[in-house]
N, C-alpha and C positions, 0 to 999 in steps of 0.2 A: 962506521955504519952500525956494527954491531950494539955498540954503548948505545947509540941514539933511539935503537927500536928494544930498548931494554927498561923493564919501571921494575920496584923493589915488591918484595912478598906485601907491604903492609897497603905500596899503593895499588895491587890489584886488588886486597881487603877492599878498599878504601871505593872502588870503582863496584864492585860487587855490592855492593851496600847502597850503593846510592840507584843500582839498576834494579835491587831489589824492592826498594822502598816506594820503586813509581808502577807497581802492581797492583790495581784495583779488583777488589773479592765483585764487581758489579760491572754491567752488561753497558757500555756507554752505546752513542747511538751512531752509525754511517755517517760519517761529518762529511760526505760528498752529495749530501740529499739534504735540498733545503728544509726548514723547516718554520719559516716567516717570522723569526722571532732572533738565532742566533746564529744559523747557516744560511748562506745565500749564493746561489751563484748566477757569474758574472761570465758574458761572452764580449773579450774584449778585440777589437778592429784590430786586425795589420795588415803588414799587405798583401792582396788577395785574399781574403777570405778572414775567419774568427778565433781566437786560442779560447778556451775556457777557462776559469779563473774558479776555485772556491775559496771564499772568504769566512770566516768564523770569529765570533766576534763575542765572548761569553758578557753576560754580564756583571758577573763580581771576579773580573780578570785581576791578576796578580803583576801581569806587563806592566814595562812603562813605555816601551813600545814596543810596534808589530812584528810579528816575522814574516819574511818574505820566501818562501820555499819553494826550491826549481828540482822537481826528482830526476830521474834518471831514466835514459831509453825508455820508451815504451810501456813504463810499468806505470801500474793502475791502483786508484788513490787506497784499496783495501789492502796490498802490498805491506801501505809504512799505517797500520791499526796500531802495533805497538807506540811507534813516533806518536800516532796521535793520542793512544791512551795518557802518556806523559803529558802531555797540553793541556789534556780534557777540561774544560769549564775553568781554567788558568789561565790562559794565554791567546791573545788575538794574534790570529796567524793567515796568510795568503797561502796558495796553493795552486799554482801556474803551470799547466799542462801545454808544454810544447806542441810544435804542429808535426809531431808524427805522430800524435796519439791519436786514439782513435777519436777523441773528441771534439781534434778541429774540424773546423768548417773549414777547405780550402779549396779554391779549384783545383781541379786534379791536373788541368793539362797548363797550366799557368805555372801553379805553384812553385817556388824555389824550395829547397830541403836543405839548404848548406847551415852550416855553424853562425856562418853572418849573419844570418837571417835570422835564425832561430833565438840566436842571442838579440838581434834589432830588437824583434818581437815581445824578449822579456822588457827591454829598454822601455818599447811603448808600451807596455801593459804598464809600468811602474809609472807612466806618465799619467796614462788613461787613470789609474786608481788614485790619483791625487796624492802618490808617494812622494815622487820626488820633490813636492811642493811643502813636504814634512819635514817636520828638522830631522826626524830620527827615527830611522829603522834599521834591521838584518836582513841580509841577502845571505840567503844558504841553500845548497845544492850541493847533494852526494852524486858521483859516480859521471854519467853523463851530463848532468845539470852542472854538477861541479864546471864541467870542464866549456858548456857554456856560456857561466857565468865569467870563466876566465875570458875566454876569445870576446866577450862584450869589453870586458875590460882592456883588452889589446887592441878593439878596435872604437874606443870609444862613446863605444852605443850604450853603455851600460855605466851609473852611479850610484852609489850606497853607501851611506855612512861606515857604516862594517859589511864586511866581505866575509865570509866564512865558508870553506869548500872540504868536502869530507872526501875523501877517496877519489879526488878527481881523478879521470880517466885521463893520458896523455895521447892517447889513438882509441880507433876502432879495436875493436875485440874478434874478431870476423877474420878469419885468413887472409893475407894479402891477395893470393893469387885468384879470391874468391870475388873477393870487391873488383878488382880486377877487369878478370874476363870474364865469369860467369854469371856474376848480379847482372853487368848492364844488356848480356843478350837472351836472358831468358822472358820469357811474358808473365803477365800478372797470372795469371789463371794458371800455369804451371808452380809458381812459387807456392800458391796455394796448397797445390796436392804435396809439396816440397817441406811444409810444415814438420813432418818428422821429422826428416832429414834436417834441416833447421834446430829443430832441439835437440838432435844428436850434437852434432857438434858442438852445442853450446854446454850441451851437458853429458858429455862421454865421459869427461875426467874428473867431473864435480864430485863431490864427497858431501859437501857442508849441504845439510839436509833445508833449512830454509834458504838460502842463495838458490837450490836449486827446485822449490816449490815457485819462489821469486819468478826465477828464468822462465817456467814451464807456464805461469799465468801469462805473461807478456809476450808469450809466440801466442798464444791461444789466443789474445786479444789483438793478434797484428791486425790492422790494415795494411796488405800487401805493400800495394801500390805508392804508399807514402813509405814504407822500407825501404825499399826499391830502390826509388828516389833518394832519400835521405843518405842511405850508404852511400851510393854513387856518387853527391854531392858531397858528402864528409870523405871518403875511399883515402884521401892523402893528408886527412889533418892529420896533425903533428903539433902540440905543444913545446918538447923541447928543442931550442931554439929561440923560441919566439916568447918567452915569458919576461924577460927582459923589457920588454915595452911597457908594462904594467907598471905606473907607479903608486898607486894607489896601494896600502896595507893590506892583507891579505892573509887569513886565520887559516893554515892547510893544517886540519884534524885529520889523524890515521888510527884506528883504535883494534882493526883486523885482518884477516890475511886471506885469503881464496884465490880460484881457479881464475876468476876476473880481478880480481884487486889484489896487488901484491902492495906488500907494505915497503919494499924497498924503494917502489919508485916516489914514493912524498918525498922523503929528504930532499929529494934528487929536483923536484917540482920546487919545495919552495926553496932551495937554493938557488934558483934559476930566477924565480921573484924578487925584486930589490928590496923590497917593506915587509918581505913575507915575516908571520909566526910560524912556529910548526910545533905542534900538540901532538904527543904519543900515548893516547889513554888503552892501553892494550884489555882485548877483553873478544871470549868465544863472539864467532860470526852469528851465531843465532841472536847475539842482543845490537845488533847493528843499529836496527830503527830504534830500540831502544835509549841507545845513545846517542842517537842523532837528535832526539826529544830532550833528552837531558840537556844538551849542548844549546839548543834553541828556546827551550827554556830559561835556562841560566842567562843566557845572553839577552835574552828580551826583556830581565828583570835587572839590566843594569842601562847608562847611556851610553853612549859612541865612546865620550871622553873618559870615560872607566875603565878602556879597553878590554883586557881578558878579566873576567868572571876571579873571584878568588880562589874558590876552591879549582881550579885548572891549571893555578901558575904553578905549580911544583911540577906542573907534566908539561911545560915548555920543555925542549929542548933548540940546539943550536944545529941547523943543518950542515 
């Protein structure tokens, strides 16, 4: 384990330079606010109620096709600025906000909040945008999306020419005993007042200064009531085990280490995947989104049949 989460002094040069180089000296714009010309957004149907969708579409792009990008829990499109400074006026890219964000539109007393669903969701949104009727796109998702992306994969609601998951989560992050018995009997209007308490726990032990501005925007933007929900229906997923099912290929990039993201457990994930890559580009948690851009980038500037990016196959390893 230790050799596989290991890269040499030249290839952290080598990753530093290339996160250095996608810094702009200039002010780009909210790529989450249309602007009738290259940002638009999109509220696409599932069931019960709406997901919101942003689409960006430069016009002197460098793609040769789109990205398809699923974030993670709760957090909010100014979050991954860095991700998108890397894109900027480069790369047509999607932007699919699951139905716990505050964004959807869903009935509150209807709604389902499970994995199933949420990953259906990405399925028919990729339907609805006239993706899957494209020869070629990227599916990528760090963290919660990551993992997703996966359970669409397991349960076959979900297709993409390339698959790409960054840090995928393999459970909730939330104390067991919490999801539990205390999410499902407490009321929405308590949870509320519970918001400290909430980013205590979430950030008692954090260190790593953006993961934990990250954490701190996404309780501040909760919608209780779909949290609530959402754990309660996720409370027992569990990835391994069940990754086996996936036969499809499958890019698991690992690049940092934190209070929520440990870097041990990738190996461990795509080992568990029969098609899986696994890509170890090590590199401080402050350039996370930064390389998540890089990543989405490079990938959208090659085809499906090209598989990994060149400059990334020296940071394959073997899980």
């Amino acid at each position: 384990m230790n050799d596989i989460l290991t890269i040499t002094e030249e290839q952290k040069q080598f990753i530093q330079k290339m996160l250095d180089e996608t810094k702009k000296d200039f002010e780009f714009p909210d790529y989450s606010m249309e602007d009738g010309k290259t940002r638009k957004i999109i509220y696409v149907p599932v069931d019960d109620g709406e997901i919101r969708v942003i689409h960006v579409n430069p016009k002197n792009k460098i793609s040769k096709r789109p990205l398809v990008f699923v974030p993670g829990w709760g957090v909010i499109p100014r979050n991954f600025d860095d991700f998108y400074e890397v894109l900027h006026e480069k790369i047509e890219f999607y932007y699919i906000e699951t139905r716990e964000k505050k964004t959807s539109r869903i009935k509150r007393f209807k709604a389902k909040l499970s994995m199933n669903q949420k990953a259906k969701d990405v399925g028919d949104a990729l339907k609805y945008l006239g993706l899957t009727n494209q020869k070629d796109f990227i599916l990528m998702g760090p963290c919660w999306g990551g993992a997703i992306i996966l359970q669409g994969l397991m349960d076959k609601t979900i297709e993409a020419p390339t698959v790409v998951t960054v840090d995928p989560m393999h459970r909730l992050w939330y104390p067991q005993w919490m999801l539990d018995y205390v999410g499902p009997i407490l009321p929405v209007w308590l949870l509320y007042s519970m918001k400290p308490l909430l980013k205590w726990l979430k950030l008692r032990n954090m260190k790593e200064k953006v993961q934990k501005q990250r954490a701190e925007d996404l309780i501040k933007e909760a919608v209780m009531w779909k949290w609530k929900r959402a754990a309660f229906h996720c409370r027992h997923f569990e990835l391994y085990g069940n990754l086996h099912k996936i036969d499809e290929e499958v890019f698991v990039f690992n690049a940092t280490t934190d209070l929520i993201h440990d870097k041990r457990d990738y190996p461990k994930i795509a080992k568990e995947i029969p098609k899986s890559r696994f890509i170890y580009m090590e590199t401080d948690e402050s350039y996370r989104e930064r390389m998540m851009g890089i990543l989405g980038r490079e990938f959208s500037k090659i085809s499906s049949s090209e598989g990994i990016p060149h400059k990334f196959r020296e940071f394959e390893k073997k899980p």
